[in-house]
C-alpha positions in Angstrom: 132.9 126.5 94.3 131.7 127.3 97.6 128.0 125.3 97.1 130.3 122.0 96.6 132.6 122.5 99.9 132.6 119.7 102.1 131.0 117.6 99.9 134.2 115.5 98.8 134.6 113.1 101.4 130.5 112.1 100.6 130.9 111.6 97.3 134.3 109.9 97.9 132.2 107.3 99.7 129.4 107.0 98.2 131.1 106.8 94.6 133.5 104.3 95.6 130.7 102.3 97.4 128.8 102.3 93.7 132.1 100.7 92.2 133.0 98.0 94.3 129.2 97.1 94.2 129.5 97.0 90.5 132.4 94.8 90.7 130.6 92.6 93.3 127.4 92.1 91.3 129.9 90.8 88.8 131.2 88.2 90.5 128.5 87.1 91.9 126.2 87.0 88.4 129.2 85.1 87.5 128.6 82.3 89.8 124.8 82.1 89.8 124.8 82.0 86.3 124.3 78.5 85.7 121.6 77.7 88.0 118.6 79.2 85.2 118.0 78.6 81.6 120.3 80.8 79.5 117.1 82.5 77.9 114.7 83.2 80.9 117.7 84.2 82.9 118.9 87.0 80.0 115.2 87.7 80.0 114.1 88.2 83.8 118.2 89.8 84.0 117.3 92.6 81.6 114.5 93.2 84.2 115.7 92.2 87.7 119.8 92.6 87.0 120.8 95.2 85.2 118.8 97.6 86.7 121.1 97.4 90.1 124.4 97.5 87.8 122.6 100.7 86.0 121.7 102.5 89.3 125.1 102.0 90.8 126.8 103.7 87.8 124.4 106.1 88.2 125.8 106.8 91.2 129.1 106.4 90.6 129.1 108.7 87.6 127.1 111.3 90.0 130.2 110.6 92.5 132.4 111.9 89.9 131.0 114.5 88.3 130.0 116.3 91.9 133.7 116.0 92.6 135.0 117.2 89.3 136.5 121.0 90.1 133.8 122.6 88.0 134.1 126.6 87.3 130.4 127.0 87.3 127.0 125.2 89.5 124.7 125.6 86.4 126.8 123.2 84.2 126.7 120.4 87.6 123.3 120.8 87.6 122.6 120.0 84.1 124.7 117.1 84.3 122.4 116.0 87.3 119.1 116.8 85.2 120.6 114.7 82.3 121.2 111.7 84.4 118.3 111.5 85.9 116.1 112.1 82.8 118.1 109.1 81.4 117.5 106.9 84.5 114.1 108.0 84.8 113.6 106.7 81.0 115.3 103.8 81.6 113.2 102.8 84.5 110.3 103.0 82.4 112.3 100.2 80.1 112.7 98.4 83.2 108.9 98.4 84.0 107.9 97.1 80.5 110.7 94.4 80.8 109.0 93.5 83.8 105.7 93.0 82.5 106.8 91.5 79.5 109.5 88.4 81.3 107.7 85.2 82.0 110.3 83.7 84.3 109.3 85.5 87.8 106.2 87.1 88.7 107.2 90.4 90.6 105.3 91.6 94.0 104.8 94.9 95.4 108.3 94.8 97.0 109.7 94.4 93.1 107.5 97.2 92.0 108.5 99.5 94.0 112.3 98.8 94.0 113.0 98.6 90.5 110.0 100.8 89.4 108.3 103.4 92.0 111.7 104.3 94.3 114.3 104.8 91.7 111.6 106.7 89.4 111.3 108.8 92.7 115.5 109.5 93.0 116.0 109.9 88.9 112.9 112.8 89.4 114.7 114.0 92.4 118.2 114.7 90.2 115.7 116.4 87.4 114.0 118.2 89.9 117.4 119.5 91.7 118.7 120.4 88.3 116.0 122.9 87.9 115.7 124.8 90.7 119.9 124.9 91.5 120.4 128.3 90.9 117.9 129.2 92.9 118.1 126.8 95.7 121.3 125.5 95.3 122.3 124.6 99.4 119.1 122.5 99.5 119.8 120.7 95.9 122.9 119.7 96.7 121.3 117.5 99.4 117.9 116.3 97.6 121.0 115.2 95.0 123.2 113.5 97.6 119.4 112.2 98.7 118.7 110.7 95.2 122.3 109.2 95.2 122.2 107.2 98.4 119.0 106.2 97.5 120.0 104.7 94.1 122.8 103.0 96.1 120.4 101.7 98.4 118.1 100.3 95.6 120.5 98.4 94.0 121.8 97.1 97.2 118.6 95.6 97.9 117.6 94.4 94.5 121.1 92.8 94.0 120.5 91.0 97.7 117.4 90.3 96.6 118.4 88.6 93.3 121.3 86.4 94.9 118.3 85.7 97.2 115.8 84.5 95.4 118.2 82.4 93.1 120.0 80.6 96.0 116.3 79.7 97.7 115.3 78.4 94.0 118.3 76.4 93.6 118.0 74.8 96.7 113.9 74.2 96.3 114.6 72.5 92.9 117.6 70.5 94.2 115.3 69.3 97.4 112.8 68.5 95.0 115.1 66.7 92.4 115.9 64.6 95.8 112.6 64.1 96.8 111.3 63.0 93.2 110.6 58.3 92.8 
């Protein structure tokens, strides 16, 4: 399709990006893993964690289907509406997971990474997927918009994770040193 041309090397990038970022966030869960209690961790990781790992496959997934040879642009774009109506409902889960973890209590900076900016990308992919047949040049790069920014989000939050839990660690451990 002519809409798609040029648009390999992007997703080539971008998608591959999104899986050796999935793979990272692995490893480094992996490591940090014993530093909390196993149940607030799962708890504040169903909020904070898997969010980043969800976003990246977003993107990944997004990566591959924009590449797939597809005969027709309508059948892309509802691919594109159904992923982001899915990660727009799960980032509703994530908001409620926040509220509900006792672990952690998020700031605006958490808000708006795991709730406000990917709610903004997943309604950009819904939005795209509505108005491709009629505006399809421009909704290929709101979509390539809502991917980078996925990738983005999770970058930050799973920075922000390894983060937080390092600076913890090391606070208790000080403190542990400092205690009679």
């Amino acid at each position: 399709m002519t809409e798609l041309s040029g648009w390999g090397n992007f997703y080539a990038i971008v998608g591959s990006a999104a899986g050796a970022l999935i793979g990272l966030q692995f490893v480094v869960l992996t490591l940090i893993a014993d530093m909390a209690n196993a149940r607030d961790f799962a708890q504040a990781g169903s909020a904070f964690t898997t969010p980043s790992v969800v976003h990246f496959a977003a993107v990944l997934l997004l990566s591959a289907i924009s590449s797939a040879p597809w005969n027709e642009f309508d059948a892309l774009a509802v691919c594109w509406g159904v992923i982001g109506l899915l990660g727009f409902l799960y980032t509703v889960v994530v908001a409620r997971r926040m509220r509900r973890q006792r672990i952690y209590q998020p700031v605006f900076e958490d808000w708006a990474f795991h709730m406000i900016f990917p709610l903004a990308a997943y309604a950009i992919l819904i939005v795209s997927a509505c108005t491709a047949q009629s505006h399809a040049r421009v909704d290929l790069f709101l979509v390539g918009a809502a991917a980078l920014m996925l990738l983005f989000i999770g970058i930050h939050n799973a920075w922000d994770l390894v983060t937080y839990n390092l600076f913890s660690r090391r606070r208790d451990q000080q403190e542990g040193d400092q205690a009679p």
